[in-house]
C-alpha positions in Angstrom: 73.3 167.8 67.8 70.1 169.0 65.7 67.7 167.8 62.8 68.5 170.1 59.4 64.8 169.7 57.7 63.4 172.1 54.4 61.8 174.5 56.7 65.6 175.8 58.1 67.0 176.3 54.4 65.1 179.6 54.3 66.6 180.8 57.7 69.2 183.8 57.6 72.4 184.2 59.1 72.6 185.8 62.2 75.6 187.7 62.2 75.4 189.3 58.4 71.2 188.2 58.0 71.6 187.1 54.4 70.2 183.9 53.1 73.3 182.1 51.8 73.2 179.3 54.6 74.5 176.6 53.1 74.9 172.5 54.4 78.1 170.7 54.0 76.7 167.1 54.4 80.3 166.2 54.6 81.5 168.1 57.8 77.5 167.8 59.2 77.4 171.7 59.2 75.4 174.5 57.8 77.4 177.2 56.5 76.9 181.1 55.7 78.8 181.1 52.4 78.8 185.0 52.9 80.5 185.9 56.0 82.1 181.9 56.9 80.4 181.5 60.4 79.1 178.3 61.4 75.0 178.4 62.0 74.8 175.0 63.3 77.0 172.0 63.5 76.6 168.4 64.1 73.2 168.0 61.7 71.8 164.3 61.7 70.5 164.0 58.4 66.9 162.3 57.9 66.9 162.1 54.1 66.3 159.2 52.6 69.2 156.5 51.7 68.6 156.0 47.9 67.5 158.1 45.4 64.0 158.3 44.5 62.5 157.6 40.8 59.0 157.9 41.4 58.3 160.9 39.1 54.3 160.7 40.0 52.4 164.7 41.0 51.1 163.3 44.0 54.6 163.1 46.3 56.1 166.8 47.0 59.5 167.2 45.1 62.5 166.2 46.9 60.6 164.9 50.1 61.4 161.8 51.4 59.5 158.4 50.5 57.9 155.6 52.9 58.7 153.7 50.7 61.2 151.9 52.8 58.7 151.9 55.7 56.4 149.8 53.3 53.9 151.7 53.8 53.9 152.5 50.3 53.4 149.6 47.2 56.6 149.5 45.7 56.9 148.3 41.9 58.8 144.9 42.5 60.0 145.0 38.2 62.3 147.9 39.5 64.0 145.4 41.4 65.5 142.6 39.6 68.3 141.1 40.0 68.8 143.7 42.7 67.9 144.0 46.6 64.6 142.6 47.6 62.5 145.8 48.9 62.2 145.0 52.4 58.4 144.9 54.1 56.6 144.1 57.0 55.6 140.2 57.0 56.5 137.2 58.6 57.7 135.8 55.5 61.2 135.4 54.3 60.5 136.6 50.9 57.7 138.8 51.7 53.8 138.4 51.7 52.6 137.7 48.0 49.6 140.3 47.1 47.2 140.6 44.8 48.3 141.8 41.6 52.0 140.8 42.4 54.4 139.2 40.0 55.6 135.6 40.4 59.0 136.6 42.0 58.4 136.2 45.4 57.2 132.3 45.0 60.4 131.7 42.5 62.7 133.0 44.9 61.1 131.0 47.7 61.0 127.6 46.0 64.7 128.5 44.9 66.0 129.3 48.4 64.3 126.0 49.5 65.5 123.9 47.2 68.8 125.2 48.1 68.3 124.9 51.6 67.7 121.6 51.2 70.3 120.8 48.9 72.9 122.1 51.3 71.2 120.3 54.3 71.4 116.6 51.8 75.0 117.3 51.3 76.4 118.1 54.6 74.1 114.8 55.9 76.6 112.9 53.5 79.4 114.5 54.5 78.4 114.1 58.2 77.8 110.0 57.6 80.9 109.4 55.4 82.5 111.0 58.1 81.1 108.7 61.2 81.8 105.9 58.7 85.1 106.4 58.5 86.1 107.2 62.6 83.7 103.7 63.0 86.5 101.9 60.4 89.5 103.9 62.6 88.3 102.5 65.7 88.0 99.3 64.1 91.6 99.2 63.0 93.2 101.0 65.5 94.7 102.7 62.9 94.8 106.1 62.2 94.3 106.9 58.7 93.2 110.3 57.5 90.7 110.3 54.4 91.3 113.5 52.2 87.9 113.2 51.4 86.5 114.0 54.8 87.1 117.7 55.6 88.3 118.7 59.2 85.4 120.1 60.3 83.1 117.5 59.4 85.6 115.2 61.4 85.6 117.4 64.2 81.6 117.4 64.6 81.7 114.0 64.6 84.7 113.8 67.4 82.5 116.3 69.1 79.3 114.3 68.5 81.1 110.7 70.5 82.1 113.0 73.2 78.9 114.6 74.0 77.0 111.0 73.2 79.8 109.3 76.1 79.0 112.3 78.3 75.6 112.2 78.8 75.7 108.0 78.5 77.7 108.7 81.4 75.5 110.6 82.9 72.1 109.0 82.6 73.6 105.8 83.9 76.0 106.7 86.5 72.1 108.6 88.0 70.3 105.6 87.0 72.4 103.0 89.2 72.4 105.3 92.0 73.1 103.0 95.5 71.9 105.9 97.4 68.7 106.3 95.5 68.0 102.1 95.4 68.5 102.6 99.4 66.0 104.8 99.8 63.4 102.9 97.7 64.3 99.5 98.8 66.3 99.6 102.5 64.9 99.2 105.4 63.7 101.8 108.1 67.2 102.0 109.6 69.1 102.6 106.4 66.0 104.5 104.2 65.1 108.2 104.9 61.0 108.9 105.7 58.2 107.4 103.7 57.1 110.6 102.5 60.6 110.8 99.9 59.9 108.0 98.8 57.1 108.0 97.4 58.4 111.7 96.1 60.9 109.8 94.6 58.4 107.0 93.0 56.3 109.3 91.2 59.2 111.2 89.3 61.2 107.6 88.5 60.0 105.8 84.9 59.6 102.0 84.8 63.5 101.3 83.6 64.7 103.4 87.2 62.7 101.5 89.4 63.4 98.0 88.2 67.6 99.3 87.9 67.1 100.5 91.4 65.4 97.5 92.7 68.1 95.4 91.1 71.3 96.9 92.6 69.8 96.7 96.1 70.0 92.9 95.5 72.7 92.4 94.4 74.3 94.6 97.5 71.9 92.8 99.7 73.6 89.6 98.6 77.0 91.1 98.5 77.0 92.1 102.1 75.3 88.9 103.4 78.2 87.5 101.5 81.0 89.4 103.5 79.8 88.7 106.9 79.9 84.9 105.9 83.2 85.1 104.8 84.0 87.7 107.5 85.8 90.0 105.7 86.2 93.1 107.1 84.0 96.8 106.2 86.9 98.6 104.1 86.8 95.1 101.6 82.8 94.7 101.9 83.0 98.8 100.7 85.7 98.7 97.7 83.6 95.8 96.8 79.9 97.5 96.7 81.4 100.6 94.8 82.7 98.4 92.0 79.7 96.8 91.6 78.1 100.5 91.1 80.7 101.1 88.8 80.5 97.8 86.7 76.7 98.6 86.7 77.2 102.1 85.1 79.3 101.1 82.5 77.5 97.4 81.6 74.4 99.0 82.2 73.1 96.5 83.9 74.2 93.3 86.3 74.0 90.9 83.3 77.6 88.3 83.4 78.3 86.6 79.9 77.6 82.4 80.1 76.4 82.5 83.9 72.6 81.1 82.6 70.3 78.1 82.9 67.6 76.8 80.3 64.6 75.4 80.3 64.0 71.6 79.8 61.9 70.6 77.3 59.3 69.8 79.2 58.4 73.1 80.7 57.6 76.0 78.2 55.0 77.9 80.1 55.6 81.5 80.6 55.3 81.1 84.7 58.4 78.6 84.0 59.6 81.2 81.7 59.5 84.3 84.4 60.9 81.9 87.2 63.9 81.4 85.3 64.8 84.2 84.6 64.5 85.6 87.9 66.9 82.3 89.0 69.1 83.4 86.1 69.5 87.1 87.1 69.8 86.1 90.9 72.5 83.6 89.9 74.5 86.3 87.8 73.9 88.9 90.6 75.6 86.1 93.1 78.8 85.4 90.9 79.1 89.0 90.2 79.2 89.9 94.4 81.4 86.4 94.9 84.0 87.8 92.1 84.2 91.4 93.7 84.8 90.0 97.1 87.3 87.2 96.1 89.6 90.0 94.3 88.9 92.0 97.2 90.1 90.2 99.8 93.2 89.1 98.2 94.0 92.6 97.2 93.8 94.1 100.9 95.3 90.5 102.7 92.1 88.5 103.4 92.7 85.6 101.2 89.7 83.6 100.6 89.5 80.2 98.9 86.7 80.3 95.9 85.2 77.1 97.3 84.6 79.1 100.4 83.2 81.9 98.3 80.6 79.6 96.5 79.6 78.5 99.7 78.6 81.8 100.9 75.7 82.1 98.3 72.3 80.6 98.4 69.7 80.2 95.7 66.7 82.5 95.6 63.7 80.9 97.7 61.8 79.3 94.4 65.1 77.5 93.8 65.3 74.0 94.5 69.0 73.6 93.6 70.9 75.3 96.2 72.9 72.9 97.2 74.9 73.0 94.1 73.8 76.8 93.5 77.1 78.5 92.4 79.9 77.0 90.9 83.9 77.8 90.4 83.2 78.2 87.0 80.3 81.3 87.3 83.0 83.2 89.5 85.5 82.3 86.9 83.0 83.7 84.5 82.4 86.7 86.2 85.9 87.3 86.8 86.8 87.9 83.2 84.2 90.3 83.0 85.5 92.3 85.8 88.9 92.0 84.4 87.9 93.8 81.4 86.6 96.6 82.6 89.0 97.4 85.5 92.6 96.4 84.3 93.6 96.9 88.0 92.2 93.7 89.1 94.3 92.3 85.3 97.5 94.0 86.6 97.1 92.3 90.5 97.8 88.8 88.8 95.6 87.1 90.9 95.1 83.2 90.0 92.7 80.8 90.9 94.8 78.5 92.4 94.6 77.1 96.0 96.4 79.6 97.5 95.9 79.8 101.5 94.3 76.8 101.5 95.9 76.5 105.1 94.7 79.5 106.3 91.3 78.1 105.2 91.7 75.0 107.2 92.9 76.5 109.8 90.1 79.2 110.6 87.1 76.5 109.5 88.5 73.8 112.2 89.0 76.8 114.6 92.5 75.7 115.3 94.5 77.3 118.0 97.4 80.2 116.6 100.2 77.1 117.4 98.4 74.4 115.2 98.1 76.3 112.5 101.5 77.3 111.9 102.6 73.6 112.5 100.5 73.1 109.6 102.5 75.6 107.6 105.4 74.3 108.1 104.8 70.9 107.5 103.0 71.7 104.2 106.3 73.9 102.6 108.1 70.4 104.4 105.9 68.1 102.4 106.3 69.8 99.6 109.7 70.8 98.6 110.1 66.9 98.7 110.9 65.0 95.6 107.8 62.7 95.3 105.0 65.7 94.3 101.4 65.9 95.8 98.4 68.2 95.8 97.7 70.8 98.1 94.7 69.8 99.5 96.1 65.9 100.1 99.4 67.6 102.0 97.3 69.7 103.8 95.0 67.4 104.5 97.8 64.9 106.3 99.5 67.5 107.7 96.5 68.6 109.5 95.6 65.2 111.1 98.9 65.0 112.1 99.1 67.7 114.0 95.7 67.2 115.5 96.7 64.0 116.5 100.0 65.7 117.8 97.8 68.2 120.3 95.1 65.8 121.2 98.3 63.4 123.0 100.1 66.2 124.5 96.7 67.3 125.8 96.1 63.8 127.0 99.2 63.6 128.7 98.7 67.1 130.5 95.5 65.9 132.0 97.1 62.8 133.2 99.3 64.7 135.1 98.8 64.9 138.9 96.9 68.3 139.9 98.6 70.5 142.4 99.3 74.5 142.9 102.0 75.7 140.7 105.5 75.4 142.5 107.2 78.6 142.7 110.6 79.5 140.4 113.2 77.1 141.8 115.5 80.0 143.0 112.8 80.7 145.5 111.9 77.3 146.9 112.2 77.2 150.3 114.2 73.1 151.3 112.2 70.6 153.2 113.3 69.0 156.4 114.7 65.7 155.8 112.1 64.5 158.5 109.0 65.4 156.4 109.7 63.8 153.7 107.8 60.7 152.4 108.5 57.7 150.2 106.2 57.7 147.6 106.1 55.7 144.4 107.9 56.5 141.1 106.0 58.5 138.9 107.2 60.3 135.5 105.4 63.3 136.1 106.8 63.8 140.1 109.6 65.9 141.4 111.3 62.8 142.6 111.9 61.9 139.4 113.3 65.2 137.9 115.4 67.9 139.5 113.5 71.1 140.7 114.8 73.2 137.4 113.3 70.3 134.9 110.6 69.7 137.0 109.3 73.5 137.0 110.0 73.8 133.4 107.6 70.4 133.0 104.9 72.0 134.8 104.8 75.2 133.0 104.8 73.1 129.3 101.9 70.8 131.0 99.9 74.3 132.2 100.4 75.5 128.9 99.3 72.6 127.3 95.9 72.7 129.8 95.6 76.3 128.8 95.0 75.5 125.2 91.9 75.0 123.4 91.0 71.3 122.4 93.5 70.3 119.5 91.5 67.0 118.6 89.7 66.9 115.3 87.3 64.8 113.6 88.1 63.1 110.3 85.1 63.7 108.9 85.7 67.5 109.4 89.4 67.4 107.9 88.1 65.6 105.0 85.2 68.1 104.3 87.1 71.0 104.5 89.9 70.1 102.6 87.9 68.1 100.0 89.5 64.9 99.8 88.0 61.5 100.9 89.3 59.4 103.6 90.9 56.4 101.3 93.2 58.9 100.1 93.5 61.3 103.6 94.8 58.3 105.5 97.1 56.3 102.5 99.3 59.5 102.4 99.4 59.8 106.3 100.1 56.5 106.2 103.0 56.5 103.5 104.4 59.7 104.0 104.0 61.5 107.5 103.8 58.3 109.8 107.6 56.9 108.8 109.4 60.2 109.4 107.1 61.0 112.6 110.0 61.9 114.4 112.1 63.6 111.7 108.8 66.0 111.6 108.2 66.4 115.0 112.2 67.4 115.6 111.6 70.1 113.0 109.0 71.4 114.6 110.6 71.8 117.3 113.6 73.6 116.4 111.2 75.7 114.4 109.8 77.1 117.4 113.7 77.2 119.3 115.1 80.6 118.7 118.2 79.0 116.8 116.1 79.5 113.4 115.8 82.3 111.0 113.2 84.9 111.9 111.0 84.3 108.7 109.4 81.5 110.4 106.2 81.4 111.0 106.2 79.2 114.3 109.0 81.0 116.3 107.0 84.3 116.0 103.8 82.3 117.3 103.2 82.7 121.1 103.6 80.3 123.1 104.9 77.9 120.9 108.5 77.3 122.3 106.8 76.2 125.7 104.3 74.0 123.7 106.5 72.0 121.7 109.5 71.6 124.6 109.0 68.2 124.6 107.3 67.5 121.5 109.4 64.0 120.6 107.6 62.5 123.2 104.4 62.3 121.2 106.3 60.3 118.3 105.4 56.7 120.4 101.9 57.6 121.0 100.5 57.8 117.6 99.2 54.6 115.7 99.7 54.4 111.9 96.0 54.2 111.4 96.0 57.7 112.8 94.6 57.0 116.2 96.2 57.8 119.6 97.2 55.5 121.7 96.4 57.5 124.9 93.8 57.4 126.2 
């Protein structure tokens, strides 16, 4: 490949050396017209473009012009309404020069008057647009506008994505729990001093205090959890909801869980101490919501008074007693159901459902009383006259204290001596050794060596167990009834059919019944209630025992 410049027209041809080299700018090769052989082929050609007019003496005929270079002024009239001559400037339109024509400003102001023009009408577009996917989401209806071009619609489809996105994004960093442990935990759960305060000086104002917030509310969510002693996996599902209701929400706010200020105190300290005591208070029937669901969705039902319990005011609070309330969790609960339509589709209620379970574990019964209790409660209830829970669970409890606490009596009435071997083994006494001794109901004498073996393992067993006898006053706090009512039901309902009741609970526990009940698969408890109709004398109406 070679350059074909004005110098090489005068060359000869070297095979017939005459001067009739010729360039077909078509092919890219220069000809001898005389003989036909090719001189050179594959010219690049390095004349100008366009033709040139300038007719002045000072630019050598037929060379080419720098014109295009602009090193040369150019006569901008020669170009109107044609292409703009190009030249070195940072300016769209050129650099205006002295002595130049008012073109170059015209066509500036005209292309930015256009550019904005266009720029004003796809703003419109772009707004009509949003308006009419806000009116869509609205309605729920999807109604296409034929004013509203497709690609206007997409942008703003694209805009709500990329908007959710980085929402996302920003707060699923800015409630970190792994970030608020670091600032806030402790030694044992916190990394080294020196990331931290890394971590300080690169977080604004709005991190720290959503860091310093979530820490909280999982400081009062685990405190929570070892009250109720639930166990880690439920204390867990818990916490990470609580992130994610915090990414979404933004924040650990719960609609209608607030105090206000009397009218008597309008000072701003009053002002910042509530609302510390409101946030604390949200934060609290936020963690009692989680764990409630919680529990009854992996088996560890919890009743919500025993929830509310669990929670105490912040230390400026002089209201803990009463601190949080049904009607917070309640609150809280219908925020969480919102969000999450898991907890919506578990169709958990708010009703007193294993309120025995809850008696049971606060009064520390043994495995035995607290399946009595069970049964006696579906007993009571499936009866025609109807009560509530707490009052049948209530009598049916004292009851079966009262049950325990006699055949405990009795068992320590008994005389002590070693355990008698199985009767098959028992070796016969000489008539000569025996003694007369006086009649007692709980001797040998009195029963033959099978019953009388079988006695003493029912009266070991019943040594064996943990004290049965409860308190009123306990029974009445933890199922929250008073004592009027506690003892008129006993009274009118459980005492008269003592014996009816104490039968069933004993063929409950015989393996004649059905294997859904609760009592036969308790240990222990076909030993226990062997003799269980003997009790039915010993109780007193009043719901005292009679043994003493």
């Amino acid at each position: 490949m070679s350059y074909c410049s004005i110098e090489d027209e005068d060359r000869r041809c070297r095979h017939c050396h005459s001067q009739s080299l010729k360039v077909d700018w078509g092919q890219g090769d220069r000809v001898c017209t005389n003989c036909g052989v090719v001189d050179c082929g594959h010219l690049l050609d390095d004349r100008p473009e366009w033709k040139n007019f300038n007719e002045s003496d000072d630019i050598v005929k037929g060379a080419p012009s720098g014109a295009r270079s602009g090193m040369v002024m150019v006569d901008e009239n020669k170009y109107h309404g044609g292409l703009e001559p190009t030249s070195l400037s940072k300016r769209a339109f050129g650099t205006p020069f002295e002595g130049s024509s008012m073109l170059r400003s015209s066509l500036s102001k005209t292309n930015r008057n256009l550019d904005l023009m266009v720029h004003k009408r796809h703003k419109n577009a772009l707004k009509q647009a949003r308006l009419s996917r806000l009116i869509q989401k609205k309605t729920n209806e999807r109604d296409e506008d034929e004013t509203i071009r497709p690609e206007h619609d997409m942008m703003v489809l694209q805009e709500e994505e990329d908007a959710e996105r980085a929402y996302a994004a920003i707060n699923s960093e800015k409630w970190s729990l792994e970030r608020a442990i670091i600032l806030h935990g402790t030694e044992e759960t916190s990394t080294t001093g020196m990331e931290r305060e890394e971590l300080l000086q690169q977080l604004t104002h709005s991190l720290k205090g959503a860091a310093s917030d979530l820490y909280k509310a999982y400081s009062i969510l685990n405190k929570a959890s070892q009250k109720l002693d639930l166990p880690p996996r439920v204390a867990q599902d818990a916490v990470n909801t609580l992130c994610k209701y915090a990414a979404q929400k933004d924040g650990l706010t719960v609609r209608g869980v607030s105090s206000r200020l009397s009218s008597a105190q309008s000072s701003k300290e009053a002002t910042q101490k509530l609302r510390l005591y409101n946030k604390h208070k949200q934060m609290s029937s936020l963690a009692g919501a989680l764990l409630f669901l919680e529990a009854r969705k992996h088996g560890h039902k919890r009743l919500l008074q025993e929830v509310c319990k669990c929670f105490d005011g912040p230390a400026s609070s002089s209201k803990e007693s009463d601190y949080l309330k049904l009607k917070h969790i309640s609150k809280a609960m219908k925020e969480l159901r919102a969000l999450f339509p898991d907890y919506m589709r578990a169709n958990i209620t708010l009703k007193d459902e294993g309120l025995v379970e809850h008696v049971a574990r606060q009064l520390q019964l043994p495995p035995v009383a607290a399946a009595s209790i069970e049964v006696l409660v579906q007993k009571l209830q499936n009866s025609d006259e109807k009560f509530k829970l707490a009052t049948v669970c209530a009598g049916a409890t004292l009851f079966v204290t009262m049950i325990g606490t006699v055949m405990q009596r009795l068992a320590s009435q008994v005389a002590p001596y070693q355990s008698s071997p199985p009767p098959a083994k028992r070796l016969k006494t000489s008539k000569k050794t025996k003694k007369k001794k006086t009649f007692d109901l709980f001797s040998q004498d009195a029963l033959s060596e099978d019953i009388a073996y079988e006695m003493r393992q029912m009266w070991d067993a019943w040594t064996e167990q943990t004290p049965w006898c409860r308190k009123l006053r306990e029974i009445e706090q933890f199922c929250n009834i008073t004592e009027s009512i506690l003892l008129n039901f006993y009274k009118t309902n459980i005492y008269p059919q003592r014996n009816e009741l104490l039968l069933m609970l004993q063929r409950s526990s015989s393996a004649e019944v059905e294997n859904k009940c609760k009592l036969k698969n308790t240990p222990r408890a076909r030993l226990l209630f062997r003799k269980l109709e003997s009790a039915a004398a010993l109780l007193d109406k009043n719901g005292q025992v009679l043994v003493k």
